[in-house]
C-alpha positions as CSV (number, residue, x, y, z in Angstrom):
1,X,110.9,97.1,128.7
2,X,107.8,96.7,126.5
3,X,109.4,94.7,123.6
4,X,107.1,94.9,120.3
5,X,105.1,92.2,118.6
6,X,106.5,91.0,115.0
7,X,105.3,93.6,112.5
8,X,102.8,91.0,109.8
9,X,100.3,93.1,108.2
10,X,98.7,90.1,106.6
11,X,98.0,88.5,109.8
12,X,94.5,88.7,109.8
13,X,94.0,88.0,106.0
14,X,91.6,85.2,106.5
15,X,90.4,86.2,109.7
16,X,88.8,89.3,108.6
17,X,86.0,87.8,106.7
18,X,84.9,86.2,110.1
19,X,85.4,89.4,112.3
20,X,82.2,92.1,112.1
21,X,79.9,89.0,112.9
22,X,81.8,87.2,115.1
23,X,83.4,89.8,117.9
24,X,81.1,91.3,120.4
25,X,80.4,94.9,119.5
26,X,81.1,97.5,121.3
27,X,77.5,98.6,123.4
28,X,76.3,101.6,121.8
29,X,76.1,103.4,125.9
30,X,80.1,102.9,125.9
31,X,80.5,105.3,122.6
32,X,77.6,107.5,124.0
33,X,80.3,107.5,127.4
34,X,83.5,108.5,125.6
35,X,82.0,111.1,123.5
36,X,80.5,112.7,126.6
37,X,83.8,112.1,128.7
38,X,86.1,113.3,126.0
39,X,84.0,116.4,125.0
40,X,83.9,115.4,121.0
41,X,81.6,117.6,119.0
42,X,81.3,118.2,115.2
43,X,84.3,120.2,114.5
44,X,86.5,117.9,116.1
45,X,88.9,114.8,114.1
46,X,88.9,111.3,115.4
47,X,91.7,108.7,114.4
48,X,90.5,105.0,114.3
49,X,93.9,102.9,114.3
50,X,94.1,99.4,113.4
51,X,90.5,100.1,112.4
52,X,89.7,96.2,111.3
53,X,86.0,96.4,109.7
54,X,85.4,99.9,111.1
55,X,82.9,99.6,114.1
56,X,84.5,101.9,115.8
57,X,85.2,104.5,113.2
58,X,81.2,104.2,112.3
59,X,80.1,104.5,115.8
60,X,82.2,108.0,116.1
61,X,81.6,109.4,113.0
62,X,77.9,110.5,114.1
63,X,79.5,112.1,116.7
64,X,82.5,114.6,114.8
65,X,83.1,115.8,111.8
66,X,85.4,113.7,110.5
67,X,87.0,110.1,111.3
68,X,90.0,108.7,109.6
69,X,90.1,104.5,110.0
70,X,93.8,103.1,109.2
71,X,94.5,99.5,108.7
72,X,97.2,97.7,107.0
73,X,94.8,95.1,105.8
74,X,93.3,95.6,102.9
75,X,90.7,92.7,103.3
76,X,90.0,95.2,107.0
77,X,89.4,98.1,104.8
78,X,87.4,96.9,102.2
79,X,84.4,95.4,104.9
80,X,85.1,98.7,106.8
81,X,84.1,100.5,103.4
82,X,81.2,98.2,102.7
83,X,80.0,99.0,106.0
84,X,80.3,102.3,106.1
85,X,78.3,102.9,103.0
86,X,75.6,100.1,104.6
87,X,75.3,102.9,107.4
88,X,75.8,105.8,105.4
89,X,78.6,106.6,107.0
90,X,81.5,109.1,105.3
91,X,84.7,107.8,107.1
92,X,88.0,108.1,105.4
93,X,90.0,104.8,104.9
94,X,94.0,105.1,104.9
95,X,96.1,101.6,103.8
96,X,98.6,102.0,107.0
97,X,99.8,100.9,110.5
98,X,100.9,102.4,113.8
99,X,104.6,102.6,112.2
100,X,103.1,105.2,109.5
101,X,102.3,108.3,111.9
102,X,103.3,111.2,111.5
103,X,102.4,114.9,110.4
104,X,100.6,114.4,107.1
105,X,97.7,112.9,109.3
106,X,96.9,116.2,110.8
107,X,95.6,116.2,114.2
108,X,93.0,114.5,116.4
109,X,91.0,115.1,119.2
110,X,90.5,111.3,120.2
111,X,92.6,108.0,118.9
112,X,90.6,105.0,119.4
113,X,92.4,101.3,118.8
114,X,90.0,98.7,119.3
115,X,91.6,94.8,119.9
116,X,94.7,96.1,118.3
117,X,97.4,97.9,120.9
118,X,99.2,94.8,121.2
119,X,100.3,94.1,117.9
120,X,101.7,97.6,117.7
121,X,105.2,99.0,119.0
122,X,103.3,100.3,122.0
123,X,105.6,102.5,123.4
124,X,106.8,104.2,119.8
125,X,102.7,104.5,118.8
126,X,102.4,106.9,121.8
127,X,105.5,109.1,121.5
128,X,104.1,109.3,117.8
129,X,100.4,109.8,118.8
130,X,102.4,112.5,121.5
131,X,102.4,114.7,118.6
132,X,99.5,114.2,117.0
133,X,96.9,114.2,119.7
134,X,95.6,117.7,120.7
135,X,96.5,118.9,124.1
136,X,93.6,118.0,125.8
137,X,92.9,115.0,123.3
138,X,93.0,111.6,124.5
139,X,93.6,107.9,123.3
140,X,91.4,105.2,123.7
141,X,92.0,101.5,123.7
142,X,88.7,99.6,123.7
143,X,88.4,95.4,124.5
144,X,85.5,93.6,125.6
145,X,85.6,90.9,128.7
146,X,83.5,88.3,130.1
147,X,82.7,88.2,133.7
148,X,82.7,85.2,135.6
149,X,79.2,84.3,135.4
150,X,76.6,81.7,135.2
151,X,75.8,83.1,132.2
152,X,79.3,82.6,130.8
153,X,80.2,79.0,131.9
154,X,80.6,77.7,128.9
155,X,83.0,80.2,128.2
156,X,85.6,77.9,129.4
157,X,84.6,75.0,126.9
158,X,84.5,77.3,124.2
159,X,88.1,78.7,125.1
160,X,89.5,75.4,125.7
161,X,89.3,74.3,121.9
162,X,90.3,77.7,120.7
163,X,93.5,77.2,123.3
164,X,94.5,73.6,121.9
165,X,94.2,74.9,117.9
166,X,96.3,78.1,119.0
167,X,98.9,76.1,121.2
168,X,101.7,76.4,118.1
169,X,101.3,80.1,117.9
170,X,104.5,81.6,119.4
171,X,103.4,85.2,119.5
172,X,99.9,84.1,121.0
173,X,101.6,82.5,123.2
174,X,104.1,85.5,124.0
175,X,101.5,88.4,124.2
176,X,99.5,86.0,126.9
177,X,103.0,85.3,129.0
178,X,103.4,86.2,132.6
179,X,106.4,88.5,131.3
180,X,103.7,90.1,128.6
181,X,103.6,94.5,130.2
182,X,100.2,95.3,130.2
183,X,98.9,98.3,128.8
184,X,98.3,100.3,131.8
185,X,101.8,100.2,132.7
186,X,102.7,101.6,129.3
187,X,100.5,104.1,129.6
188,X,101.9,105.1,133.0
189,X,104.9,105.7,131.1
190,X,103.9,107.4,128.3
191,X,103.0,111.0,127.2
192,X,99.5,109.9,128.2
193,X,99.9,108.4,132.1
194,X,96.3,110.0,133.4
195,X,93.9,107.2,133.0
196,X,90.2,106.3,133.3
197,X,88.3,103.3,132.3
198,X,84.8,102.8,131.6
199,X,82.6,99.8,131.2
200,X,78.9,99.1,130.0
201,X,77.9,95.2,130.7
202,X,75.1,94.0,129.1
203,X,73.4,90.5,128.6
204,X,73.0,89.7,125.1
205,X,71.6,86.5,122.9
206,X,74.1,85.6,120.1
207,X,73.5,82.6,117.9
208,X,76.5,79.5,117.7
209,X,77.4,80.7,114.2
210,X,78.2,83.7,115.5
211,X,80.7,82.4,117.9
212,X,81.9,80.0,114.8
213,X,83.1,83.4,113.3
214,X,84.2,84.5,116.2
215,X,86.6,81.6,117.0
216,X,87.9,81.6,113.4
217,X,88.1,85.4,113.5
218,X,91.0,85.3,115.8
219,X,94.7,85.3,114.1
220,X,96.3,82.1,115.7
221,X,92.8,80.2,114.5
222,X,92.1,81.8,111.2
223,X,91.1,79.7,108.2
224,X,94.8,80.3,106.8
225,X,96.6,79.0,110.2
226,X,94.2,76.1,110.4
227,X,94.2,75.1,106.8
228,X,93.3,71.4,106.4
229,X,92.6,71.5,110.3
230,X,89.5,74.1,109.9
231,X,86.7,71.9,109.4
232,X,87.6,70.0,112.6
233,X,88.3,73.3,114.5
234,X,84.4,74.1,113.8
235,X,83.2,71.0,114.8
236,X,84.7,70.8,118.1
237,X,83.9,74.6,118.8
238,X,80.6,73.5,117.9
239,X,80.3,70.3,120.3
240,X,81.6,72.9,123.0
241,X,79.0,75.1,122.5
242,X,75.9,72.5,122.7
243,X,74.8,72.2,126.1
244,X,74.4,76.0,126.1
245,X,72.5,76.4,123.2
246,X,69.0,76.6,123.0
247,X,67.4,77.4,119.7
248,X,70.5,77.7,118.4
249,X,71.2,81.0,120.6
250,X,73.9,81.5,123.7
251,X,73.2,84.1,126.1
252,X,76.7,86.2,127.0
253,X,77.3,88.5,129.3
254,X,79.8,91.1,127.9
255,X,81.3,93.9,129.2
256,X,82.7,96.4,126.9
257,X,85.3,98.7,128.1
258,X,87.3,101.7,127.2
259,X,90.8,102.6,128.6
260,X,91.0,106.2,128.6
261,X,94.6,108.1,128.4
262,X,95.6,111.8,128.6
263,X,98.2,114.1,129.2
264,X,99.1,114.9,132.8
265,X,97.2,117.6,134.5
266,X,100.9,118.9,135.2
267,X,103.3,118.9,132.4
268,X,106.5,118.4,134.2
269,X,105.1,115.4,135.2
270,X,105.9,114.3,131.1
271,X,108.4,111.0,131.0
């Protein structure tokens, strides 16, 4: 049984400042990928959920005619707002979470969640999505990993530090338990069992700083968790980070993924 994360909207209140420049973004080939895979074209709607600062909802809004980016964060939705109108993006922004859905949101031909699946009610998110999603629609949960490389040795160092801050963090510590289902097996038994995944790995430079914002981006190590702690999180993420830095630059390998999910081909095969 796939028991739900609490529900804390405000989780990522002080986290948000730190999350457009410090997570990897999504490679640009991996958007081109899904669009092509999942057929999207101007007159179709796309539903960005758990939107965070809106990469995802600005990368798919070039593509469709319209994108609709909910958050329950209002600190999420007013960078994904700002950066919209950097791009010159139209998106529309909607104050709301997974446990919202329903009928006045129309429907969609693609629902993308980036980084976000598992603080939802997974399994009550797709029966909802279920009727929301277009026949031959799909949802789309997007993550980034790194592979074990030379490249990404200090990975571990990096980690390490984040993993010692984080260690009081009771739901951390339950979504990463041996007991935690993973997605793909709640897909499998979910309106939506017909799954693909696609990857795009690239090499990439990205400065210390970045990475800074990055580890203070994360919930169970944002400025509001660490409070008087911060400025020594920082350091030690920073000492972690020296031997691989070189003009105050890491290189990362990153691979950026898309978990695909649709309808069976046969409908009696529906759960």
């Amino acid at each position: 049984m796939s028991t739900p994360l609490p529900y804390e909207p405000r989780r990522f209140r002080t986290a948000a400042a730190h999350y457009q420049a410090g997570r990897p973004p999504y490679a640009r080939r991996l958007i081109e990928r899904v669009v092509e895979r999942c057929r999207l074209g101007r007159g179709d709607r796309v539903l960005d959920l758990g939107c965070g600062p809106g990469p995802l909802a600005i990368a798919f809004a070039s593509f469709v005619g319209q994108v609709v980016a909910v958050d329950p964060e209002p600190e999420m939705r007013r960078l994904a707002a700002n950066a919209a109108a950097a791009a010159g993006i139209a998106i529309e922004i909607v104050a709301g979470s997974s446990y919202d859905l329903g009928p006045r949101f129309g429907r969609f031909r693609l629902v993308t969640i980036g980084r976000a699946f598992h603080w939802m009610d997974r399994v009550d998110t797709l029966r909802r999505l279920a009727e929301m999603v277009e026949p031959d629609g799909a949802v789309a949960l997007f993550h980034d990993d790194h592979p074990k490389l030379p490249d990404n040795a200090w990975l571990g160092d990096f980690e390490a530090v984040i993993n010692r801050y984080a260690e009081d963090d009771r739901v951390r510590a339950r979504h990463r338990s041996d007991d935690w289902i993973n997605h793909e097996a709640v897909l499998l038994d979910s309106p939506f069992p017909r799954l693909e995944r696609i990857g795009v790995i690239e090499r990439r430079r990205t400065s210390v700083e970045n990475l800074i914002d990055r580890a203070l981006s994360m919930s169970s190590t944002s400025p509001e968790r660490l409070g008087p702690r911060a400025d020594d999180f920082v350091r030690e993420v920073r000492a972690a980070l020296a031997a691989a830095t070189a003009d105050g630059l890491v290189i990362e390998v990153v691979e950026s993924a898309a978990l695909l999910a649709w309808r069976p081909d046969d409908a009696s095969l529906h759960v």
